[in-house]
Residue, then its C-alpha position, 0 to 999 in steps of 0.5 A: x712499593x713502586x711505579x714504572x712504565x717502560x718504553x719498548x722498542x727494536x732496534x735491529x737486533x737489539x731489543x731496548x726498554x727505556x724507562x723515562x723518569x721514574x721508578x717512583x717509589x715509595x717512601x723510605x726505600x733502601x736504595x739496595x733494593x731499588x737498585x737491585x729491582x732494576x735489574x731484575x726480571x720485569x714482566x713484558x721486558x724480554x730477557x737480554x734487553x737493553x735498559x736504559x733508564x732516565x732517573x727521576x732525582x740525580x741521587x737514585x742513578x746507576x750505571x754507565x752514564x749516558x745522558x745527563x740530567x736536566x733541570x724543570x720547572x715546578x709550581x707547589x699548587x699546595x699554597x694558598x691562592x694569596x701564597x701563589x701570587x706573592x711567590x711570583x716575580x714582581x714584573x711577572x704579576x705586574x703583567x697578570x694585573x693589567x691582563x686581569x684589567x683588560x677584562x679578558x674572556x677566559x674559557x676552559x675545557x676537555x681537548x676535543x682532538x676533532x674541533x681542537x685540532x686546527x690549534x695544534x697546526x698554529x702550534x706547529x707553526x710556532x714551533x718552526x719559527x722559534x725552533x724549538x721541539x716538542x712531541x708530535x700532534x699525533x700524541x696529542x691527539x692519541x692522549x686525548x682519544x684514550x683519556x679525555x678527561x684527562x685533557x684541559x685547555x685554556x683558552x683566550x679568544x678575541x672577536x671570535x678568534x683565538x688570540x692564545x691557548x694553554x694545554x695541560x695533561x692531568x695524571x694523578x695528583x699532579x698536571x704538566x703543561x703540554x703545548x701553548x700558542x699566542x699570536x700577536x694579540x695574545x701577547x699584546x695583552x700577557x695572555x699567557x700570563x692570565x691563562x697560566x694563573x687561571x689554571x694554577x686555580x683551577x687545577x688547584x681546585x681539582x685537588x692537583x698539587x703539582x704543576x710541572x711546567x717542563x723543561x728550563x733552558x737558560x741558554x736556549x730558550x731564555x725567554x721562556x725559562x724567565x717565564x716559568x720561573x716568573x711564574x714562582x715555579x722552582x727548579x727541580x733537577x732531573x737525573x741522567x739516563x743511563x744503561x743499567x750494567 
């Protein structure tokens, strides 16, 4: 009927369980019931806790309002390979053609949190200059450790070094990029560009049908947003967070 995972912590005296994106649910249930199964009692969730939930779609949303919702990026990796090309942006596979010219090496493997993890310190370092956030190395560094299988990372290497690497986390059907890196190198030769549309056609191999390429934010990260949606990713909203009342 449904899927949630919610996230338990204490604050003080208050115990809080916070539900992000979700329930998924299955097809054509009444939205009565899905909010009244909200509400219920859940195993593992302590009575009188607080709920918050952050909605998978604007519509399912109930209570009082506390966050709103955000938009994503999404690719549809359904589509034929000639499909995926054709729905990019013109400069976007203008920039794929000469990467793919160069005749650049491109590997691809299971996240090593031992060998790998120097790469997250560039990442890192990435991130303080561009200031932006993202989830703590040690997430993926535990995500990696409980499921390995469920890791890939591209990567682009130029005279034994790494010029630029992608992450993607694998659950279910469907694939999320985590973390990225490029250097001057990298972005010299669009490596980005070349790594993304590697692993759209590998995972689309595996039988994944839905990338989800995070969070678009056209006032902040403007570079990036045009990046993914470059990409043929198309927009999809968030619902807000709310306390269930």
């Amino acid at each position: 009927m449904g899927t949630a995972q919610w996230v338990l912590r204490r604050i003080g005296p208050l115990r809080v369980a916070w539900l992000p994106r979700g329930p998924i649910w299955g097809p054509d249930m009444p939205s009565a019931f899905v909010r009244r199964a909200l509400r219920g009692p859940v195993a593992g969730i302590p009575p009188r806790s607080l709920r918050l939930v952050t909605f998978e779609t604007p519509g399912d949303a109930t209570g009082l309002r506390l966050a709103s919702g955000h938009s994503i990026a999404e690719l549809d990796l359904t589509a034929k390979p000639e499909t995926l090309r054709a729905a990019m942006h013109g400069k976007w596979r203008n920039r794929l053609c000469r990467a793919e010219r160069a005749g650049l090496s491109v590997t691809h493997r299971p996240f090593d949190p031992g060998s790998d993890a120097p790469l997250l310190a560039l990442e890192m370092s990435q991130r303080r200059i561009r200031r932006y956030r993202a989830l703590s190395p040690g997430f993926t560094l535990a995500f990696a450790r409980a499921a390995p299988r469920a890791t890939r990372i591209f990567e682009l290497r130029e005279h034994g070094d790494c010029a630029a690497f992608m992450l993607f986390l694998l659950h279910g059907s469907a694939a999320t990029y985590h973390v990225g890196w490029t250097g001057p190198a990298g972005r010299s030769v669009s490596a980005h560009n070349l790594l993304l549309w590697r692993a759209m056609l590998w995972l689309r191999h595996t039988g994944i049908t839905r990338l989800d390429l995070g969070r678009v934010d056209t006032l902040r990260a403007p570079g990036l947003a045009r990046f993914k949606l470059g990409s043929g990713a198309r927009i999809r909203r968030i619902g807000p967070t709310c306390l269930l009342i």
